[in-house]
C-alpha positions in Angstrom: 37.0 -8.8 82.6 35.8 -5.1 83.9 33.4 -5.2 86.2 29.8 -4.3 84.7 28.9 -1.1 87.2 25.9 -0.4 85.3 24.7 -4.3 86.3 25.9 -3.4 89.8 24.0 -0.9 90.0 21.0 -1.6 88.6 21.3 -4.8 91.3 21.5 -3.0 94.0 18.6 -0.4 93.2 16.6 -3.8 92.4 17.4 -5.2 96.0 16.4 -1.7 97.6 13.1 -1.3 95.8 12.6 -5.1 97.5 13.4 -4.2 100.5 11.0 -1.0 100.9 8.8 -3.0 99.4 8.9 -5.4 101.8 8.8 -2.5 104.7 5.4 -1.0 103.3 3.9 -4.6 103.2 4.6 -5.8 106.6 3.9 -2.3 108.5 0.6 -2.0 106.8 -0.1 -5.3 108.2 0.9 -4.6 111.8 -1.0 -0.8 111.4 -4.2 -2.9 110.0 -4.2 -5.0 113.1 -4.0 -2.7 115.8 -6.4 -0.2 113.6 -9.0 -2.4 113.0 -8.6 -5.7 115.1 -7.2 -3.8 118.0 -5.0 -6.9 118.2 -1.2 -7.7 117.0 -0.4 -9.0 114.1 2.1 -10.9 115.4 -1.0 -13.3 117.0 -1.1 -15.0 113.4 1.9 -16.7 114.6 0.8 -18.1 117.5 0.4 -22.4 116.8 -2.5 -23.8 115.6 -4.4 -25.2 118.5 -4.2 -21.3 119.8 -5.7 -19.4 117.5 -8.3 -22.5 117.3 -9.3 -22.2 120.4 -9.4 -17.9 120.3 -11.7 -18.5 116.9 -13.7 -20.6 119.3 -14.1 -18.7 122.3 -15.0 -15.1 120.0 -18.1 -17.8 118.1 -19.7 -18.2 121.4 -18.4 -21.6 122.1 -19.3 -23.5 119.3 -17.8 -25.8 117.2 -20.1 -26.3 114.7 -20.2 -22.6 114.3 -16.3 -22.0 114.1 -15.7 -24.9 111.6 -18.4 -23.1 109.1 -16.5 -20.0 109.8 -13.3 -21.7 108.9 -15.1 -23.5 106.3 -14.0 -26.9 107.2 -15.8 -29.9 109.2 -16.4 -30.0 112.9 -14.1 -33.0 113.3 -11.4 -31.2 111.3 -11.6 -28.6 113.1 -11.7 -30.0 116.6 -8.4 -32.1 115.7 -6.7 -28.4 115.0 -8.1 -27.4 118.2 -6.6 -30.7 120.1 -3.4 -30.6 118.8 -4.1 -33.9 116.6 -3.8 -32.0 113.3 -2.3 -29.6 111.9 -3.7 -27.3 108.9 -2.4 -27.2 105.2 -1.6 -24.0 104.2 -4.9 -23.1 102.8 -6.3 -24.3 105.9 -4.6 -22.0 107.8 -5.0 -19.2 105.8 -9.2 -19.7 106.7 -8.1 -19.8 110.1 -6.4 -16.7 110.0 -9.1 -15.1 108.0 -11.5 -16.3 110.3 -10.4 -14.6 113.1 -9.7 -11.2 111.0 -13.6 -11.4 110.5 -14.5 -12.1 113.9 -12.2 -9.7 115.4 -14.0 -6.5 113.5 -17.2 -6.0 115.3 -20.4 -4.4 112.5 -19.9 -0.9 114.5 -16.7 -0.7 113.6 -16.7 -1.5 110.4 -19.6 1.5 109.7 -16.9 3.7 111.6 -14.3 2.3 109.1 -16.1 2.9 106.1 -17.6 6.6 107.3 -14.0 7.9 107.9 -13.5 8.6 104.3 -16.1 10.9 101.9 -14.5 12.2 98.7 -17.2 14.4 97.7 -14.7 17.4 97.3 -11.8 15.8 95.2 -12.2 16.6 91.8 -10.7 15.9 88.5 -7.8 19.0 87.2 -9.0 18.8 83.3 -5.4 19.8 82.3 -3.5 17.4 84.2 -5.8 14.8 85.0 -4.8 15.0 88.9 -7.2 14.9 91.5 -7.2 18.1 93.6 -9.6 18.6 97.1 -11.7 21.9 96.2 -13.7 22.1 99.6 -16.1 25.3 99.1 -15.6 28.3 101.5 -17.8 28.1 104.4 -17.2 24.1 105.0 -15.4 22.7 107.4 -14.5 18.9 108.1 -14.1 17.2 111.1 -13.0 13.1 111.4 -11.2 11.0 108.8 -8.8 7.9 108.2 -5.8 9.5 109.3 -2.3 7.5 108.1 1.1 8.4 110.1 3.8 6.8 107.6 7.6 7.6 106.7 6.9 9.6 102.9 8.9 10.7 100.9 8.0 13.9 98.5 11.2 14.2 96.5 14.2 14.2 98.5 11.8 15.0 102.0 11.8 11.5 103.5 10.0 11.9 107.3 7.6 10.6 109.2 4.1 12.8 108.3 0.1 12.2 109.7 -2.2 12.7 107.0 -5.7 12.3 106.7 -6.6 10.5 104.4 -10.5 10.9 104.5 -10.8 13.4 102.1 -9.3 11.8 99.5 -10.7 8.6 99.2 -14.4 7.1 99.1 -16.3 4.8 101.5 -15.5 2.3 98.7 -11.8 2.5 98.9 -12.5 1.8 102.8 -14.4 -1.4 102.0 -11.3 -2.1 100.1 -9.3 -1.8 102.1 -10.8 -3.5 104.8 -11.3 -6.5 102.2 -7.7 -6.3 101.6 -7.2 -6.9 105.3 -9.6 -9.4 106.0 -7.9 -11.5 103.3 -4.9 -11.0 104.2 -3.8 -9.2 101.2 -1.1 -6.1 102.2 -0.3 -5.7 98.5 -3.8 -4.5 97.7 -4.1 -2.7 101.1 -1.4 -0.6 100.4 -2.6 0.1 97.1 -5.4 1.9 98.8 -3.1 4.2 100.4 -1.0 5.0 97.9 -4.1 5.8 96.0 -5.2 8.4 98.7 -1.4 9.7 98.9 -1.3 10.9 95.0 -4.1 12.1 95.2 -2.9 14.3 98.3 0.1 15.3 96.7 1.1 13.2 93.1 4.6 12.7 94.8 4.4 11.6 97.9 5.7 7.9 98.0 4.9 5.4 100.9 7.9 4.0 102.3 6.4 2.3 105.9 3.2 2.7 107.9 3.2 3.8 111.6 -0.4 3.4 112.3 -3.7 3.9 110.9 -6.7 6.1 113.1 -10.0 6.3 111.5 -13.5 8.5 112.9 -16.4 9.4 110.5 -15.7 12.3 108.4 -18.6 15.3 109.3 -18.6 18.2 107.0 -19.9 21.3 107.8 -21.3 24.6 106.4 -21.6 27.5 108.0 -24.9 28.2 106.6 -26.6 25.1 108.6 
C-alpha cells in the first residue's frame, strides 16, 4: 500500500502545533514567575517538606495560618512539613498556589494591574479590529511590556512590545488569576489577546519575559 502523505503530513503539522504549544505554555510560566513572584518557576519542584516550610516562613511562622492558606488542617500540614506525608495531587496544587499568593506582595499587584489602560483602543466599524487611536497631544509613559519570539507572517523574531495599551486593568487581574492558579493556558490567552489587537497577525510562539510599570498618559495641555 502507498504511503498516505497527506496523513503524514497533516501528522506532523499536528505534532508541531503541540510542540509550540507546549513552548508558549511553559515560557509564560517561567516569565510569570520572575515577573511577578521575582522567583523561579522551577521552585515548584522543589519536595514537599521545602516548599512547606518556605509557605511557613513567608506566614510569619505559623502553622495554623499556613494550613488555612493551604486550606488543609494544621496536623496535615505539619506532617507535609516533617516529611511524614506526602500531598495528593490536589494537595499540592494548594501548596503551590499558596505560595504564588504569598509570594505577590498588595503593592505589586496595584503595579500589575496599573500597567495596562485601554482607554485608546477602539473598535474599526468595518473590520471589527481593534486599533490604538491615541489623540495628538498625548503621550504615554509605563506599561506591561512582553519580549516573546512572534511571528507576523513569515517574520518569526524575538520583538518587546508593550502591551499596556492594549489591554485593560481587567485583563491584568486576569492574568494574574491565571497565574496564581496555575493556569498558563488562560495566561497566555491574555497575551495573545493584547497581540491581535497590536497587530491581528502577530502569533505568540515563546515568552522571554514579562516587565510591567503603571501606564501615565499625558497631554500636553496639563
Amino acid at each position: 500500500m502507498a504511503p498516505n502523505n497527506g496523513d503524514d503530513q497533516a501528522a506532523a503539522e499536528a505534532a508541531k502545533a503541540a510542540q509550540e504549544e507546549a513552548a508558549r505554555k511553559s515560557t509564560t510560566k517561567g516569565a510569570l514567575f520572575k515577573a511577578f513572584a521575582k522567583r523561579s518557576a522551577k521552585s515548584e519542584d522543589r519536595a514537599a517538606p521545602v516548599r512547606a516550610g518556605q509557605l511557613l516562613k513567608r506566614v510569619g511562622g505559623s502553622i495554623k495560618d499556613a494550613a488555612k492558606a493551604v486550606g488543609r488542617s494544621p496536623r496535615t500540614f505539619k506532617r507535609w512539613l516533617d516529611g511524614q506525608a506526602t500531598p495528593k495531587a490536589d494537595s499540592n496544587e494548594a501548596l503551590n498556589r499558596a505560595n504564588r499568593e504569598a509570594l505577590v506582595p498588595e503593592g505589586r499587584r496595584k503595579r500589575i494591574l496599573a500597567s495596562a489602560d485601554d482607554r485608546y483602543l477602539v473598535e474599526d466599524e468595518e473590520s471589527g479590529q481593534m486599533r490604538f487611536q491615541k489623540p495628538e497631544g498625548v503621550t504615554g509613559k509605563g506599561g506591561f511590556v512582553l519580549t516573546a519570539v512572534i511571528r507576523i507572517s513569515k517574520d518569526e523574531r524575538e520583538r518587546s512590545v508593550n502591551l499596556g495599551p492594549y489591554l485593560s486593568s481587567d485583563h491584568m487581574q486576569e492574568l494574574m488569576d491565571a497565574f496564581m492558579a496555575g493556569n498558563e493556558r488562560a495566561a497566555v490567552d491574555v497575551l495573545e489577546e493584547g497581540l491581535e489587537n497590536w497587530v491581528p497577525e502577530a502569533e505568540l510562539l515563546s515568552t522571554s519575559s514579562l516587565s510591567f510599570s503603571p501606564v501615565e498618559w499625558e497631554s500636553e495641555d496639563e
